[in-house]
DODO-985059 format. One record per residue (C-alpha): x, z, y. Coordinates in steps of 0.05 Angstrom, whole numbers. Layout:
% residues N
<atom x="X" z="Z" y="Y"/>
...
***
This chain:
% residues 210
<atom x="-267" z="19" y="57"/>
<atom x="-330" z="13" y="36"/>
<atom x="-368" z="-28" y="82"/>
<atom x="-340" z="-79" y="132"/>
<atom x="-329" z="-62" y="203"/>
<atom x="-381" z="-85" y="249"/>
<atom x="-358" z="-121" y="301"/>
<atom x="-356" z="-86" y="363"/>
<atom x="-297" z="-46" y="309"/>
<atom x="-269" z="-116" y="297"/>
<atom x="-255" z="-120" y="374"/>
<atom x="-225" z="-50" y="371"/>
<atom x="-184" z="-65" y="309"/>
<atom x="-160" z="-130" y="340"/>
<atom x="-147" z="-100" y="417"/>
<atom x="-96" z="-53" y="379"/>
<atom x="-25" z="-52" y="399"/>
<atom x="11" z="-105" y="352"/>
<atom x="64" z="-59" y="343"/>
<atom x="35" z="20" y="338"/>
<atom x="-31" z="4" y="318"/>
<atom x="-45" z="41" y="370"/>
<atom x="-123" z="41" y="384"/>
<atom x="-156" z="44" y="449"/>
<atom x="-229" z="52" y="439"/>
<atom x="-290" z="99" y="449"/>
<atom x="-294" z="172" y="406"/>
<atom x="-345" z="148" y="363"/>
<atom x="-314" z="85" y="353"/>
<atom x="-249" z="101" y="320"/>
<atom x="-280" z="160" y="290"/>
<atom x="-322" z="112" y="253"/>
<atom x="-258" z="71" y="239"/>
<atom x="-225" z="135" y="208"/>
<atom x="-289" z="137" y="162"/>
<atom x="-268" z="70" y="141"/>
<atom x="-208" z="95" y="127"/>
<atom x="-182" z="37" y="178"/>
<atom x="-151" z="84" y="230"/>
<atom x="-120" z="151" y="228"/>
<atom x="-117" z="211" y="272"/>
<atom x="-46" z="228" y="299"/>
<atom x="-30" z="302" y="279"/>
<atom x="14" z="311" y="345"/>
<atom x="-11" z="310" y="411"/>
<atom x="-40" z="274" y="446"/>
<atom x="-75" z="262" y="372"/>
<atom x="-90" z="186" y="395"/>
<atom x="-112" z="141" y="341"/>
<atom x="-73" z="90" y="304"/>
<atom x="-89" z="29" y="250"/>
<atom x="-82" z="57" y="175"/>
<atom x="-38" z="7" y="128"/>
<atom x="-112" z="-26" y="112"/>
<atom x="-125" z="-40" y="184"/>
<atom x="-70" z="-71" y="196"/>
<atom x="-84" z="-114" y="142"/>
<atom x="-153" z="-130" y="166"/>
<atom x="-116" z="-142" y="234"/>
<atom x="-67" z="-187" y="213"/>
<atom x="-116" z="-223" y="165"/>
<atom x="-156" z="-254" y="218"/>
<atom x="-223" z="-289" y="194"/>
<atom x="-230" z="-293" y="116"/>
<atom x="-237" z="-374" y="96"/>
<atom x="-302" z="-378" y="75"/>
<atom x="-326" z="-347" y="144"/>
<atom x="-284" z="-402" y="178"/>
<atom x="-313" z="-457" y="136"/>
<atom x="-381" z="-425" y="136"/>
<atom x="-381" z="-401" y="58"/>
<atom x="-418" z="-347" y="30"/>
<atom x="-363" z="-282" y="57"/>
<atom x="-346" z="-251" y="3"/>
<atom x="-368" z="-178" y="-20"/>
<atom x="-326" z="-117" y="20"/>
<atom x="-296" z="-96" y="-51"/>
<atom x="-263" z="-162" y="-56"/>
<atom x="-231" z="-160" y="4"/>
<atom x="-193" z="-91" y="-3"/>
<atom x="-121" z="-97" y="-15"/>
<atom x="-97" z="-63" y="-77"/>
<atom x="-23" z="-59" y="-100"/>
<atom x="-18" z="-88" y="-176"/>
<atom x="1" z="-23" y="-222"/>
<atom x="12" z="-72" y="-272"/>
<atom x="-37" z="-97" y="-332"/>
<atom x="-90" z="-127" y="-293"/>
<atom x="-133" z="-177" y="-333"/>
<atom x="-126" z="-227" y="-274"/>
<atom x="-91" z="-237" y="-218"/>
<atom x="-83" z="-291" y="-156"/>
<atom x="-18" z="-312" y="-140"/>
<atom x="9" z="-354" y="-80"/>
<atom x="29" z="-355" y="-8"/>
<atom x="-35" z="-315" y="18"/>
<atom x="-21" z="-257" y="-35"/>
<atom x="54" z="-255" y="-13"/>
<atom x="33" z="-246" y="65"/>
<atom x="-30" z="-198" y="40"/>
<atom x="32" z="-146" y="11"/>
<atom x="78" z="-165" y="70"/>
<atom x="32" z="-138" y="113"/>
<atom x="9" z="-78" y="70"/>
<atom x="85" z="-57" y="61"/>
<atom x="99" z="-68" y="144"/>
<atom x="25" z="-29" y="150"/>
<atom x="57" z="20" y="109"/>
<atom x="123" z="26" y="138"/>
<atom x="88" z="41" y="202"/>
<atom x="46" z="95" y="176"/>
<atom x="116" z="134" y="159"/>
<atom x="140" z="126" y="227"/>
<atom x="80" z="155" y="256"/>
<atom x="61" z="208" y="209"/>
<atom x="141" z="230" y="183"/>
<atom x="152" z="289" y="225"/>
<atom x="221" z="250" y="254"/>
<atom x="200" z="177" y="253"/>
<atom x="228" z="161" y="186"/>
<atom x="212" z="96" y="151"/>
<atom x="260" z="104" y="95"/>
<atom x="228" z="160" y="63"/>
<atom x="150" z="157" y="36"/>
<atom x="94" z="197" y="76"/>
<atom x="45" z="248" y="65"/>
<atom x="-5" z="193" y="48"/>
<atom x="45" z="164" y="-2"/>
<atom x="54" z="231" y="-46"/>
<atom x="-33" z="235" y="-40"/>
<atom x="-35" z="166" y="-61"/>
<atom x="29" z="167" y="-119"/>
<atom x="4" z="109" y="-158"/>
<atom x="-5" z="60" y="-100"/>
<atom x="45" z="72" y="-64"/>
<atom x="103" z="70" y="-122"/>
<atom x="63" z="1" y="-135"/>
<atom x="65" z="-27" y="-70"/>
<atom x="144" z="-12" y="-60"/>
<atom x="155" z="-46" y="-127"/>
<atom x="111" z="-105" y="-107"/>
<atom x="131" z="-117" y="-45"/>
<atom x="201" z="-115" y="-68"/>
<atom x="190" z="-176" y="-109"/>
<atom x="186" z="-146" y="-177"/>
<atom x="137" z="-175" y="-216"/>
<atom x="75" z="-130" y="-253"/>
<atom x="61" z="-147" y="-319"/>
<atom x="6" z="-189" y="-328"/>
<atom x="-37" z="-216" y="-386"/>
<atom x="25" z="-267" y="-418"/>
<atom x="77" z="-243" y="-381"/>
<atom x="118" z="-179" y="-382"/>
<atom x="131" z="-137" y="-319"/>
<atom x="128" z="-69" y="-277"/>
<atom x="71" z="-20" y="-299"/>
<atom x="58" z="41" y="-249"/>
<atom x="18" z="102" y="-295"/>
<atom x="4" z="178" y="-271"/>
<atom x="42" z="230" y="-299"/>
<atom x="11" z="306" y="-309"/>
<atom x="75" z="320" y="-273"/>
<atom x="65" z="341" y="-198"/>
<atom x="89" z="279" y="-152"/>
<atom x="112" z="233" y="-206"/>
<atom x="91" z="176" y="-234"/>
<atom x="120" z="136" y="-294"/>
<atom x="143" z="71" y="-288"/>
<atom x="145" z="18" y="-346"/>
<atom x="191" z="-41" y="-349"/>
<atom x="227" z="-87" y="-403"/>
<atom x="284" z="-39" y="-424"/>
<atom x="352" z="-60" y="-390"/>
<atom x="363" z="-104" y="-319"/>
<atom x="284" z="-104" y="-303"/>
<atom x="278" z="-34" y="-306"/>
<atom x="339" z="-17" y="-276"/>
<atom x="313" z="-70" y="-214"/>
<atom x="250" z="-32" y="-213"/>
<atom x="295" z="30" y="-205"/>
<atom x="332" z="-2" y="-139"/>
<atom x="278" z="-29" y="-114"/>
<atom x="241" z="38" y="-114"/>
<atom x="304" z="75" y="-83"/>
<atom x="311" z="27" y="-27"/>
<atom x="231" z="45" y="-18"/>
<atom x="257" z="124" y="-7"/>
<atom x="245" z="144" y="-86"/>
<atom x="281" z="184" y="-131"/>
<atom x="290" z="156" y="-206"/>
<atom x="314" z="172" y="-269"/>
<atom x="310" z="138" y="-334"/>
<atom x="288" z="168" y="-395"/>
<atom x="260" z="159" y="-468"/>
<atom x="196" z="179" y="-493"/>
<atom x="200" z="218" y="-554"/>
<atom x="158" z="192" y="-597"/>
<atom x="152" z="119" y="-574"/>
<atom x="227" z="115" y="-558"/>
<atom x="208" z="78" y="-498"/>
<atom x="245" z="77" y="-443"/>
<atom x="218" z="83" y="-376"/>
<atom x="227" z="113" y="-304"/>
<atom x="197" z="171" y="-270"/>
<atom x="201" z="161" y="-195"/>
<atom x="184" z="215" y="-140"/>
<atom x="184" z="205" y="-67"/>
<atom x="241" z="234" y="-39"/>
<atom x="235" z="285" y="19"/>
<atom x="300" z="280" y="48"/>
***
């Protein structure tokens, strides 16, 4: 997203059914949410719109603080959720993070059983396997597993040249076989193996199609 919504598509985002995401709005208003990349256009008929994983954040995040308490909002990039890969320089922690990824994981969940050909939640989506990096990030993250962070040692999610895999880096042992669970309860394959030359160990995890 790279501008807020105006609000006239605040109303529209908000009016959508708590459960689908289901939008009910003019043409050019959800066509300008899908250039926000806040709604999506159902490939099956009737092709009605529907809240991406970010709108339903944006939904379920109400009013930011500082516009409540009449602060300075802050910029559009700062508001855009982002799964931690692991290795950021900073991070916030707390209750608001934990419901920010709650809601990005449901957001998610409901983007599989709208866009899976059979409904599925338990196996990732077309936007997952576009989006390999972020979405192996999110499952771990919303599973509880912790990234790694500046002092403190954690999940790292990196792209592989290999098609629809990404490698995942972990304290060798329990935390990297959690990060393996976690990531097959998400609907990804695993397996554990070294690196050659590092003698690392680490995961490579694939969405699973079936």
């Amino acid at each position: 997203m790279t501008r807020p919504p105006s609000a006239a598509q605040r109303r529209v985002i908000d009016a959508a059914d708590p459960v689908s995401g289901r939008l009910r709005g003019t043409p050019a208003q959800v066509a300008a949410l899908v250039r926000l990349g806040l709604a999506f256009r159902h490939p099956r008929p009737p092709h009605d719109h529907f809240l991406t994983p970010a709108g339903h954040r944006l939904r379920a995040g109400d009013t930011p603080e500082r516009e409540r308490t009449g602060t300075a909002a802050p910029a559009a990039e700062d508001r855009v959720f982002a799964a931690r890969v692991g290795g950021e320089e900073s991070a916030v922690d707390g209750p608001a993070r934990a419901r920010e990824v709650h809601s990005a994981w449901q957001g998610l969940l409901e983007l599989r059983r709208m866009t899976n050909r059979d409904g599925a939640t338990d196996r990732p989506c077309a936007w997952e396997r576009t989006h390999l990096v972020r979405a192996a990030a999110l499952a771990l993250e919303a599973s509880g597993q912790p990234p790694e962070g500046p002092a403190a040692a954690g999940y790292r999610v990196r792209a592989t040249p290999q098609p629809e895999a990404v490698a995942v880096y972990a304290p060798a042992g329990e935390p990297l076989r959690a990060c393996a669970a976690a990531l097959e309860r998400a609907g990804w394959q695993t397996g554990e193996y070294t690196e050659p030359r590092t003698r690392t160990r680490h995961l490579l995890a694939s969405p699973r199609r079936v």
